[in-house]
Biopython code that builds the backbone (N, CA, C, O; Angstrom):
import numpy as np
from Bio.PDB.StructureBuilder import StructureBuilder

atoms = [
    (1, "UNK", "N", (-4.062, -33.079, -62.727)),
    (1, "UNK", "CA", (-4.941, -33.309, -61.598)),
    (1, "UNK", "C", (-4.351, -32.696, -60.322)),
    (1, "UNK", "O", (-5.038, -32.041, -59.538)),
    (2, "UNK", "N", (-3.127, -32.925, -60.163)),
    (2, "UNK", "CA", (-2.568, -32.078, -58.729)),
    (2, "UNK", "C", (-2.026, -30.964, -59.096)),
    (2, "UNK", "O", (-1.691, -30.095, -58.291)),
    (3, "UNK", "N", (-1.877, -30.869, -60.416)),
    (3, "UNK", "CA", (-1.755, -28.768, -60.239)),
    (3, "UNK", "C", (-3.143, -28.562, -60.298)),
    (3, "UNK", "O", (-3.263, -27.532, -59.635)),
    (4, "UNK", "N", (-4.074, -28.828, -60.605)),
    (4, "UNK", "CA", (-5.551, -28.212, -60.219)),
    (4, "UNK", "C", (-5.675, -28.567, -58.871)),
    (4, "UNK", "O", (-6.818, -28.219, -58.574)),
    (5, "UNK", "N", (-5.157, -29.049, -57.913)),
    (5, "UNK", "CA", (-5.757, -29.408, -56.373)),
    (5, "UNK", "C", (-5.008, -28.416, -55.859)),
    (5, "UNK", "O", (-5.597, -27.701, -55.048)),
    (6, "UNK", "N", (-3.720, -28.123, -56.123)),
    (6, "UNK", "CA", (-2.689, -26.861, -55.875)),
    (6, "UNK", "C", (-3.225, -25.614, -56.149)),
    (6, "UNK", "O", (-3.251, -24.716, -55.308)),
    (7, "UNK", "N", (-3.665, -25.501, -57.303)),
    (7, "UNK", "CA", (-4.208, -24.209, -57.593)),
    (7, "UNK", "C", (-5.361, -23.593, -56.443)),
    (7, "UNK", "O", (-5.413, -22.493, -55.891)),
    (8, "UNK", "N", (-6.311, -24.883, -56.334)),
    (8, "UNK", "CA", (-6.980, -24.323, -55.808)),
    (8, "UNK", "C", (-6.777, -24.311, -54.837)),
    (8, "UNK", "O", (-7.735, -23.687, -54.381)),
    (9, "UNK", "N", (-5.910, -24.668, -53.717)),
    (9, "UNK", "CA", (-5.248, -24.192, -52.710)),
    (9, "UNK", "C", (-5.140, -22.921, -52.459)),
    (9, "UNK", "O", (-5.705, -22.149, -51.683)),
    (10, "UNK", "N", (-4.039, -22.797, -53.511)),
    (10, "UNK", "CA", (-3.341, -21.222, -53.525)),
    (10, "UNK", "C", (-4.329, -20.595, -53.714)),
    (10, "UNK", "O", (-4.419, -19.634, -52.950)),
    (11, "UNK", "N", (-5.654, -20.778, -54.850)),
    (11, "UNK", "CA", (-6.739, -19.405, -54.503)),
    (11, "UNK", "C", (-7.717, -19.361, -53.328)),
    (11, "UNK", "O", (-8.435, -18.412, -53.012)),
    (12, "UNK", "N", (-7.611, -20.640, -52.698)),
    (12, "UNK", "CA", (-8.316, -20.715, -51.123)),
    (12, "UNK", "C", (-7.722, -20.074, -49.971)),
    (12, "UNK", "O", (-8.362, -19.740, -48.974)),
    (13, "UNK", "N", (-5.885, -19.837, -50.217)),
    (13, "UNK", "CA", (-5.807, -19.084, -49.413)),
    (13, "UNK", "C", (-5.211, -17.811, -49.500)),
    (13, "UNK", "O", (-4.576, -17.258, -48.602)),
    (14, "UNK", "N", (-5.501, -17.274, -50.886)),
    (14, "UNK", "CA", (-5.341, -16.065, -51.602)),
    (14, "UNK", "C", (-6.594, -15.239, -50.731)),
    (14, "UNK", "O", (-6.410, -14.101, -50.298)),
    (15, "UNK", "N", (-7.999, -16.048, -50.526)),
    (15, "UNK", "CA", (-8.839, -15.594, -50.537)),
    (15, "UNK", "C", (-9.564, -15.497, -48.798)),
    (15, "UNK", "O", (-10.475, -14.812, -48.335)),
    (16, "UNK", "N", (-8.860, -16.297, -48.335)),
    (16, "UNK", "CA", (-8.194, -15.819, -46.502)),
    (16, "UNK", "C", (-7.827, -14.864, -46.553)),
    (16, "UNK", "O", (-8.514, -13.884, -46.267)),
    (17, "UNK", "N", (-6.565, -14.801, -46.950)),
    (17, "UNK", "CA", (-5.495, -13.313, -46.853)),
    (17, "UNK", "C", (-6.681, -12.346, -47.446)),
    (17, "UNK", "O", (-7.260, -11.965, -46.430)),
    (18, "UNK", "N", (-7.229, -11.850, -48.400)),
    (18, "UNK", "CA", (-8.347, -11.106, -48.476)),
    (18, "UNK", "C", (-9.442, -10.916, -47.114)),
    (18, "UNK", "O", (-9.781, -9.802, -46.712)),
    (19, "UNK", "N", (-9.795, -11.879, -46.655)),
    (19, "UNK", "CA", (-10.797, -11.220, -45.687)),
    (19, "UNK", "C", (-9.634, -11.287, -44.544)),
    (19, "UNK", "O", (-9.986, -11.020, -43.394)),
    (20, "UNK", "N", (-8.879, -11.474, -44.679)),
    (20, "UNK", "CA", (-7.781, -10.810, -43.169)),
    (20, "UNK", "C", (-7.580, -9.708, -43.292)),
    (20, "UNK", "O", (-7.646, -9.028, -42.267)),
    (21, "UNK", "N", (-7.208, -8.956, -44.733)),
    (21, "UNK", "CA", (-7.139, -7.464, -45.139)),
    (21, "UNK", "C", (-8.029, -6.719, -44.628)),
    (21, "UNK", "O", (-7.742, -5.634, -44.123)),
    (22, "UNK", "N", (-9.579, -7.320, -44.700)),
    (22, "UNK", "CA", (-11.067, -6.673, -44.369)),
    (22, "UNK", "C", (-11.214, -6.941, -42.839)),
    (22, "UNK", "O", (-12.070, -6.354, -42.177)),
    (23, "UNK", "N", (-10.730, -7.450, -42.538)),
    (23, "UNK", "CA", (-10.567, -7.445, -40.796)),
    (23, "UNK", "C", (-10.015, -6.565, -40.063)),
    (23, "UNK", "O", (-10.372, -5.801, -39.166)),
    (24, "UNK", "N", (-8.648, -6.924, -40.860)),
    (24, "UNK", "CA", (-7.622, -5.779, -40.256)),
    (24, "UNK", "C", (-8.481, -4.276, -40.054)),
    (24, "UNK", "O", (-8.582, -3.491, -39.111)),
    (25, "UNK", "N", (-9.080, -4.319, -41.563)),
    (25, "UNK", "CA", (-9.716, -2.482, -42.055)),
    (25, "UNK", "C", (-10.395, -2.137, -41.006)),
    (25, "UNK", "O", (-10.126, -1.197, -40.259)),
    (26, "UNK", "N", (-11.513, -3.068, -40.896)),
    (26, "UNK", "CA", (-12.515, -3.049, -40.079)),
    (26, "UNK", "C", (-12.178, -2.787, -38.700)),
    (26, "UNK", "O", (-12.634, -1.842, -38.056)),
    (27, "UNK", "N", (-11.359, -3.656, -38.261)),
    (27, "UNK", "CA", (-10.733, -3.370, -36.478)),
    (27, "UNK", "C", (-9.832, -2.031, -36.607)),
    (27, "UNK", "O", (-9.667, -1.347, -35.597)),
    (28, "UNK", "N", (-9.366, -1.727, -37.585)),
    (28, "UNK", "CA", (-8.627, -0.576, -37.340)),
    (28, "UNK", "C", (-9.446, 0.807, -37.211)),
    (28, "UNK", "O", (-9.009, 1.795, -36.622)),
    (29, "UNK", "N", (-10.769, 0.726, -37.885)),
    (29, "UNK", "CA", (-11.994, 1.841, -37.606)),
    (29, "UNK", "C", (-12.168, 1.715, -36.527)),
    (29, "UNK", "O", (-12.027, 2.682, -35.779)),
    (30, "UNK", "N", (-12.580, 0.342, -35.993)),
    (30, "UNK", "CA", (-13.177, 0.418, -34.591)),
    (30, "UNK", "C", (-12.088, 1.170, -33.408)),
    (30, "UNK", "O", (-12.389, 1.936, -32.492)),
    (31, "UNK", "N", (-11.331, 0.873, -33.631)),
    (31, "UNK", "CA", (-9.741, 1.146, -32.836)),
    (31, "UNK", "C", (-9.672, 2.779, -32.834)),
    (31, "UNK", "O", (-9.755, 3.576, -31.899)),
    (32, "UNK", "N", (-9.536, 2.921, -33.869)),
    (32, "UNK", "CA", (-9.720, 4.374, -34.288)),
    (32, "UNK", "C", (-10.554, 5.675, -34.028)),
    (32, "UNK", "O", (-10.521, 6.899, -33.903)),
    (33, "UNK", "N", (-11.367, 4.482, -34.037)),
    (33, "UNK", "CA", (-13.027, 5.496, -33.129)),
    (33, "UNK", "C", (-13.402, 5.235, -32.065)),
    (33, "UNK", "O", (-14.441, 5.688, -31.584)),
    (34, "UNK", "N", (-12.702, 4.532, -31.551)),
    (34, "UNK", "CA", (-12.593, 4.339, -29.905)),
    (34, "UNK", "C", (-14.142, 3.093, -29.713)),
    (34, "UNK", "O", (-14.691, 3.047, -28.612)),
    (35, "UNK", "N", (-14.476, 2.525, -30.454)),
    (35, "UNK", "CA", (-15.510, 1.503, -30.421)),
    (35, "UNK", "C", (-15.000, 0.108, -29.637)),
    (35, "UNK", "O", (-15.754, -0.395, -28.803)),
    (36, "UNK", "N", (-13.680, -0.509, -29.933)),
    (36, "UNK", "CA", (-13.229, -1.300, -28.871)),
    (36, "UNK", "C", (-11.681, -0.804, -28.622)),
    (36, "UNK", "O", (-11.054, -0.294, -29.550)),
    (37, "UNK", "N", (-11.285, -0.922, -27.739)),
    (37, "UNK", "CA", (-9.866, -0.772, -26.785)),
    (37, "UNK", "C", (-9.199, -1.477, -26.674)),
    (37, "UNK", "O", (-9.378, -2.605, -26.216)),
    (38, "UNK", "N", (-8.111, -0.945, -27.118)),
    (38, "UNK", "CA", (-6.521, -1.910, -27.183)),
    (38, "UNK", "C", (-5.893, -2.330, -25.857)),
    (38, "UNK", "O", (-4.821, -2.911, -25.687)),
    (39, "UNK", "N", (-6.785, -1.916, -24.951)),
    (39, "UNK", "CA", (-6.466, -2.244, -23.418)),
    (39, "UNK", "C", (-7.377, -3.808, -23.320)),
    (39, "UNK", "O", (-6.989, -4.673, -22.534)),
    (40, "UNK", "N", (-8.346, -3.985, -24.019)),
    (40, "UNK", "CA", (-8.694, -5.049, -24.056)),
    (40, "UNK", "C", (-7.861, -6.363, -24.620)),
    (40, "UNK", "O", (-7.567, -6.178, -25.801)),
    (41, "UNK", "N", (-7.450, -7.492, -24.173)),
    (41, "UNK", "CA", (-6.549, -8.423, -24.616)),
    (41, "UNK", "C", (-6.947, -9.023, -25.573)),
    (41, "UNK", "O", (-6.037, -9.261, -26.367)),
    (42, "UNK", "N", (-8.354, -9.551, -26.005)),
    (42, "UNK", "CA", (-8.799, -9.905, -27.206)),
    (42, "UNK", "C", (-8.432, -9.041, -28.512)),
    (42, "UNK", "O", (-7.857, -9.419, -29.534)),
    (43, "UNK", "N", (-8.932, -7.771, -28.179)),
    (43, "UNK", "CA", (-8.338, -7.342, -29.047)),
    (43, "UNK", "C", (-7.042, -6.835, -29.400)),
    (43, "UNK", "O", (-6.642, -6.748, -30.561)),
    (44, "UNK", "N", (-6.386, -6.500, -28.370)),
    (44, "UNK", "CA", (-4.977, -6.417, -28.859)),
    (44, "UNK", "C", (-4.402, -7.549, -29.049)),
    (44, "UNK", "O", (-3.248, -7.358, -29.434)),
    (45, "UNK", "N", (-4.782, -9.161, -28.919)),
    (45, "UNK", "CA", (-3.679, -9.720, -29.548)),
    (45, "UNK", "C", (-4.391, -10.107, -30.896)),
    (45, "UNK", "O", (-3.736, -10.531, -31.848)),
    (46, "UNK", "N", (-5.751, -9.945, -30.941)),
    (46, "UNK", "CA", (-6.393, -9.908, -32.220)),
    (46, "UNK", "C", (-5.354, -9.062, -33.438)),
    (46, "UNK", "O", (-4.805, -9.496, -34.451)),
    (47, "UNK", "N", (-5.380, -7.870, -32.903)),
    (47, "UNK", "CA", (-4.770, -6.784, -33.631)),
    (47, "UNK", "C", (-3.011, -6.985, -33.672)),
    (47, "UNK", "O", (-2.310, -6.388, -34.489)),
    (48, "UNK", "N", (-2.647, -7.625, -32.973)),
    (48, "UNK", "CA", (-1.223, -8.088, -32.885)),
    (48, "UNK", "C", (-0.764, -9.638, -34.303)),
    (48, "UNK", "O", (0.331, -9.878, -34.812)),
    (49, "UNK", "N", (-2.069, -10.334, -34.513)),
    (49, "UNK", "CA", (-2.619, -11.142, -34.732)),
    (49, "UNK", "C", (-2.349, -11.265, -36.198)),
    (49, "UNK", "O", (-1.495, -11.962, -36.746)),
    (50, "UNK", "N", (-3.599, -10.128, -36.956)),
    (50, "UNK", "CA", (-3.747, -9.594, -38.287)),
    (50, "UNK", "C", (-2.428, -8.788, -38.527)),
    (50, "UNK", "O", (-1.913, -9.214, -39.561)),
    (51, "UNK", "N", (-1.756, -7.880, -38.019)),
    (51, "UNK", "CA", (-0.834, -7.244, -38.602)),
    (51, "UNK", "C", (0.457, -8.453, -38.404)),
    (51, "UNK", "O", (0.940, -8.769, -39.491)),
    (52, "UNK", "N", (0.911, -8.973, -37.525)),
    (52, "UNK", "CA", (1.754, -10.386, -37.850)),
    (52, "UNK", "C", (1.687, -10.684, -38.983)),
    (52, "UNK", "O", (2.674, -10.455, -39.682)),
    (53, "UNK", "N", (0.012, -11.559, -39.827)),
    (53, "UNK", "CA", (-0.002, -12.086, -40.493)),
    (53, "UNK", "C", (-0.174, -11.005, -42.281)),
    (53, "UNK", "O", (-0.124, -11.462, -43.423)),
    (54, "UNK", "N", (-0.376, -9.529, -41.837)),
    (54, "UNK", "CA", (0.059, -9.179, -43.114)),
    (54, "UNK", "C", (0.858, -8.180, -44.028)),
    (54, "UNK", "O", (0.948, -7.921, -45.228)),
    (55, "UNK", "N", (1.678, -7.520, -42.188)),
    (55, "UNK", "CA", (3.036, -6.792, -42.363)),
    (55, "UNK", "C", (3.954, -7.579, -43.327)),
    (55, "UNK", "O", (4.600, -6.763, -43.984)),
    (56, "UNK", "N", (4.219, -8.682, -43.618)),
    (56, "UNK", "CA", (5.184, -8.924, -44.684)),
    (56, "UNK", "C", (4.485, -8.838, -46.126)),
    (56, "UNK", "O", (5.379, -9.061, -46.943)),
    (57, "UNK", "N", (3.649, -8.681, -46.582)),
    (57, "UNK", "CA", (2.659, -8.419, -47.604)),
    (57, "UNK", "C", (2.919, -7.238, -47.805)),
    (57, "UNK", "O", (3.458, -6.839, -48.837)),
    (58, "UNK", "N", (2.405, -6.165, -46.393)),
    (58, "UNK", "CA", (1.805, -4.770, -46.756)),
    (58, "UNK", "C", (3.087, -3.941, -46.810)),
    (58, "UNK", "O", (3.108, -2.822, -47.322)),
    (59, "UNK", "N", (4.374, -4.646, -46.155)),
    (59, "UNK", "CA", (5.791, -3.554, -46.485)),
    (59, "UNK", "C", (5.940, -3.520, -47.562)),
    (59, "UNK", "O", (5.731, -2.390, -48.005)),
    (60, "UNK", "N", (6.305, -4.450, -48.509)),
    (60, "UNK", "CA", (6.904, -3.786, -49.973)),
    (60, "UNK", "C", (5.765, -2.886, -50.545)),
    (60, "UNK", "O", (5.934, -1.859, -51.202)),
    (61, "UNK", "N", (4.477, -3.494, -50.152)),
    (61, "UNK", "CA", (3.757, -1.974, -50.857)),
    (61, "UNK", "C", (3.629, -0.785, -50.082)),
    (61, "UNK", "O", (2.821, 0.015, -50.554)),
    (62, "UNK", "N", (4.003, -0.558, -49.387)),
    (62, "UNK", "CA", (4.219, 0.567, -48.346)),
    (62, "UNK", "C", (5.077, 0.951, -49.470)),
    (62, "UNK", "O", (4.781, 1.601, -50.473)),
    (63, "UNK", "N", (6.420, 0.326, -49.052)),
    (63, "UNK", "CA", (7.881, 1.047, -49.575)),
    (63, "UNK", "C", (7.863, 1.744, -50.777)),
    (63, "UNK", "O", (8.579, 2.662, -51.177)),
    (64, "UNK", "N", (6.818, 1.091, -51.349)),
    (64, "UNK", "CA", (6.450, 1.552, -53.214)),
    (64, "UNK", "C", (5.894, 2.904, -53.312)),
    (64, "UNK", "O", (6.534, 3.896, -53.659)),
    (65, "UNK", "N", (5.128, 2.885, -53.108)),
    (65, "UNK", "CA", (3.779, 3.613, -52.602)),
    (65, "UNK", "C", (3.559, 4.629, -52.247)),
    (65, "UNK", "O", (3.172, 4.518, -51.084)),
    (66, "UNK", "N", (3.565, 6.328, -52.749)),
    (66, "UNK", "CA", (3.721, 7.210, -52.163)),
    (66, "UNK", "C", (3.126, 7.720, -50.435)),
    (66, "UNK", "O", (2.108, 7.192, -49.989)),
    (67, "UNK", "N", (3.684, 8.478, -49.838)),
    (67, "UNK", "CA", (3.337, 8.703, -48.288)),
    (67, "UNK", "C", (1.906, 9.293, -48.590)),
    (67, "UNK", "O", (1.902, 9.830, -49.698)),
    (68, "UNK", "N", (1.037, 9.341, -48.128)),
    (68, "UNK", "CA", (-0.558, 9.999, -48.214)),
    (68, "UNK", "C", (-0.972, 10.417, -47.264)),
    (68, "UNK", "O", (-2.158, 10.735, -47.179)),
    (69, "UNK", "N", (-0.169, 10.535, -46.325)),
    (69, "UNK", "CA", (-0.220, 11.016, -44.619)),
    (69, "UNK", "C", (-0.972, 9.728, -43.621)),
    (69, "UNK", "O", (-0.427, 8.747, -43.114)),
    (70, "UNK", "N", (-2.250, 10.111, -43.577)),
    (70, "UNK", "CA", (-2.440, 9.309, -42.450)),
    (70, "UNK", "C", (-3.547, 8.085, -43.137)),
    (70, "UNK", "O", (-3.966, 7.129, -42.485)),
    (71, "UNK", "N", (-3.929, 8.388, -44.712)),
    (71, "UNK", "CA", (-4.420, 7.077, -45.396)),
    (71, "UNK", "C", (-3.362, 5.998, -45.589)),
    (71, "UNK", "O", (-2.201, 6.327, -45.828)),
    (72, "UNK", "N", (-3.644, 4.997, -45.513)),
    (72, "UNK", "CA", (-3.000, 3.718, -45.847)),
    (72, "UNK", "C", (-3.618, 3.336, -46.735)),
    (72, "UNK", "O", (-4.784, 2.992, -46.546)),
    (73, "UNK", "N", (-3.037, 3.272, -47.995)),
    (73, "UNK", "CA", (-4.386, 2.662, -48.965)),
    (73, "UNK", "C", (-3.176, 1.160, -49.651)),
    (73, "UNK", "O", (-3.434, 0.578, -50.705)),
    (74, "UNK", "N", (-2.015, 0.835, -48.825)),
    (74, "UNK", "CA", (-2.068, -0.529, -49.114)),
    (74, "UNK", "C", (-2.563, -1.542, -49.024)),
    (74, "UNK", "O", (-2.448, -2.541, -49.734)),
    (75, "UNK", "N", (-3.267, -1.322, -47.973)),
    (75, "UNK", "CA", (-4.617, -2.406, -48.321)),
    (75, "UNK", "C", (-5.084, -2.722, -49.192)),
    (75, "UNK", "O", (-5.048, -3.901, -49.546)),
    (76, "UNK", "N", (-5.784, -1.650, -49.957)),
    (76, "UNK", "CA", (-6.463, -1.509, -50.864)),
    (76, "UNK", "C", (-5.805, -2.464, -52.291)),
    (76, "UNK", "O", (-6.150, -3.486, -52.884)),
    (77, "UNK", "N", (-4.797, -1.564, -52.397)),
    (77, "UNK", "CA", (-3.582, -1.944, -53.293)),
    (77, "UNK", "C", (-3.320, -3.911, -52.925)),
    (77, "UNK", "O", (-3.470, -4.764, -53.800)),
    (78, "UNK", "N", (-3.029, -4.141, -51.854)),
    (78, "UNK", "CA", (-2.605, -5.996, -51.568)),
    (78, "UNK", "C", (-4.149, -6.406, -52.491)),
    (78, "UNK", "O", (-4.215, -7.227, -53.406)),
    (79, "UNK", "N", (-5.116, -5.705, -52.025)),
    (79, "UNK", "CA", (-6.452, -6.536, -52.322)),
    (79, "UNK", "C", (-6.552, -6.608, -54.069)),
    (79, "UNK", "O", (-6.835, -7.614, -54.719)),
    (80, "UNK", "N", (-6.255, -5.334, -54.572)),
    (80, "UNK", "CA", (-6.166, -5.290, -55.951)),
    (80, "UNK", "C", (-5.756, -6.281, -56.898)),
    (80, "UNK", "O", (-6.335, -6.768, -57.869)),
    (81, "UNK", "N", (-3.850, -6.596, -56.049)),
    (81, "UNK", "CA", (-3.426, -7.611, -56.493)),
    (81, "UNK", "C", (-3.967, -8.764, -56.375)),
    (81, "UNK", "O", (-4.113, -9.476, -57.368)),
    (82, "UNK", "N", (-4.304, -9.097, -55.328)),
    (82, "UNK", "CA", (-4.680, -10.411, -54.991)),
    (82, "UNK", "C", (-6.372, -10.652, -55.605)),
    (82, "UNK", "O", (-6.961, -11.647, -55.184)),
    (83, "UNK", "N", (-6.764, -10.151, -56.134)),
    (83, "UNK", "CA", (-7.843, -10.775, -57.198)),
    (83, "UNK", "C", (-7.196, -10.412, -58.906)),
    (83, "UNK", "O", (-7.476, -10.899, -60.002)),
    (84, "UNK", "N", (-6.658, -9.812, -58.668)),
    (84, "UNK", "CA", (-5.826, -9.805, -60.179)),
    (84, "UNK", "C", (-5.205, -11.102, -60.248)),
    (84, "UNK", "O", (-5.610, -11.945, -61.048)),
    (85, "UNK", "N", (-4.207, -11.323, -59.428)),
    (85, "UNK", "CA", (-4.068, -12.363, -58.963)),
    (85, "UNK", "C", (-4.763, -14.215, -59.060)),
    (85, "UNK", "O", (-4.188, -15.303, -59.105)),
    (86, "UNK", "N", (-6.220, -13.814, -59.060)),
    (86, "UNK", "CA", (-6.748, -14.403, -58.824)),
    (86, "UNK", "C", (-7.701, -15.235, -60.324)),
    (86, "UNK", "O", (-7.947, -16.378, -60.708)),
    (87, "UNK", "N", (-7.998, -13.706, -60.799)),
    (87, "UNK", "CA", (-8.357, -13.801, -62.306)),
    (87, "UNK", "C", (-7.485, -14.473, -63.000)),
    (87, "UNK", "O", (-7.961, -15.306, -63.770)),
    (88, "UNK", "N", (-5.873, -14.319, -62.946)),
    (88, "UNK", "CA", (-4.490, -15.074, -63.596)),
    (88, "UNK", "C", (-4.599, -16.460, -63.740)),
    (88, "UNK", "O", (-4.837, -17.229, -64.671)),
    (89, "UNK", "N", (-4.355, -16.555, -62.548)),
    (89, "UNK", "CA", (-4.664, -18.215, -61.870)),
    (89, "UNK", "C", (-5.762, -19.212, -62.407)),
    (89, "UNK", "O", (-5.560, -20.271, -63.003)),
    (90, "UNK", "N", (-7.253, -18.508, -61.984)),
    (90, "UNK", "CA", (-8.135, -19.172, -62.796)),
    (90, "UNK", "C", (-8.059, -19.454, -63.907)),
    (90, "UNK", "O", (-7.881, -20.630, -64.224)),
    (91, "UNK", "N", (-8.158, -18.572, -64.737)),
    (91, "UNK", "CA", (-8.334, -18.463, -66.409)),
    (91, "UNK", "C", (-6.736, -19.588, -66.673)),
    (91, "UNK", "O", (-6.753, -19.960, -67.846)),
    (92, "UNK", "N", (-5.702, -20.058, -66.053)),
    (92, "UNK", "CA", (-4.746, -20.566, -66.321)),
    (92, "UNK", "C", (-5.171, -22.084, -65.965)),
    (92, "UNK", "O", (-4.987, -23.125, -66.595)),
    (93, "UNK", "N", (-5.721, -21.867, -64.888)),
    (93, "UNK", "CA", (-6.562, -23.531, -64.673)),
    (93, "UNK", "C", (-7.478, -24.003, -65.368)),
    (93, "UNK", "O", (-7.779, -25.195, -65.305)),
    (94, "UNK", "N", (-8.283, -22.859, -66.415)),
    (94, "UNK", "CA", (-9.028, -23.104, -67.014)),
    (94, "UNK", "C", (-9.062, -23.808, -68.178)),
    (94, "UNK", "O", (-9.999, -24.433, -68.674)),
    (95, "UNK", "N", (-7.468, -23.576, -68.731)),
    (95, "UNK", "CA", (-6.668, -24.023, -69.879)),
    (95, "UNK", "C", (-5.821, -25.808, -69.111)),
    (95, "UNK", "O", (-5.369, -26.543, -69.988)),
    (96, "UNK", "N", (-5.733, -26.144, -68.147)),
    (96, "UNK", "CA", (-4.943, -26.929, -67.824)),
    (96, "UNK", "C", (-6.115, -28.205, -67.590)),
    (96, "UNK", "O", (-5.748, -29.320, -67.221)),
]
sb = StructureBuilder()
sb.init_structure("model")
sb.init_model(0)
sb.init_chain("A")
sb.init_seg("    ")
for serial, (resi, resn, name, xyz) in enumerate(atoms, 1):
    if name == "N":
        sb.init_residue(resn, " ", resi, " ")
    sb.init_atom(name, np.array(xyz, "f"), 0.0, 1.0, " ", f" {name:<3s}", serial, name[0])
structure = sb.get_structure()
């Protein structure tokens, strides 16, 4: 009963960290294309904010990860895991 209340914890906030990934993406287009400005304080501590919370995630897959110039596709890659991740977990609660 409390490793199923745990579990689903951990995939509740497996699944935060996922749309923080899609935030990050998203503000980094806008940023990018000059749609909102880092001179703005909302968003820069927004953007100070999301990368805080997923620079310790996105370094080891950086470090892994060949250079691709100016794509970052660890994102992509954290998100991969983290529903792989996710599939694990379930199907393990499913048995418990």
């Amino acid at each position: 009963m409390v490793a199923l209340t745990l579990l689903e914890i951990v995939l509740y906030l497996m699944s935060i960290v996922s749309v923080v990934v899609i935030v990050q993406f998203v503000l980094s287009l806008l940023i990018s294309f000059n749609v909102v400005n880092m001179h703005n304080n909302l968003v820069a501590s927004l953007w100070r904010a999301v990368n805080a919370i997923l620079d310790p995630m996105l370094n080891p897959i950086r470090r892994i990860m060949p250079d691709t110039g100016m794509i970052d596709f660890s994102p992509m890659v954290l998100l991969i895991l983290l529903r792989i991740l996710t599939i694990i977990l379930s199907n393990l609660g499913s048995y418990a």
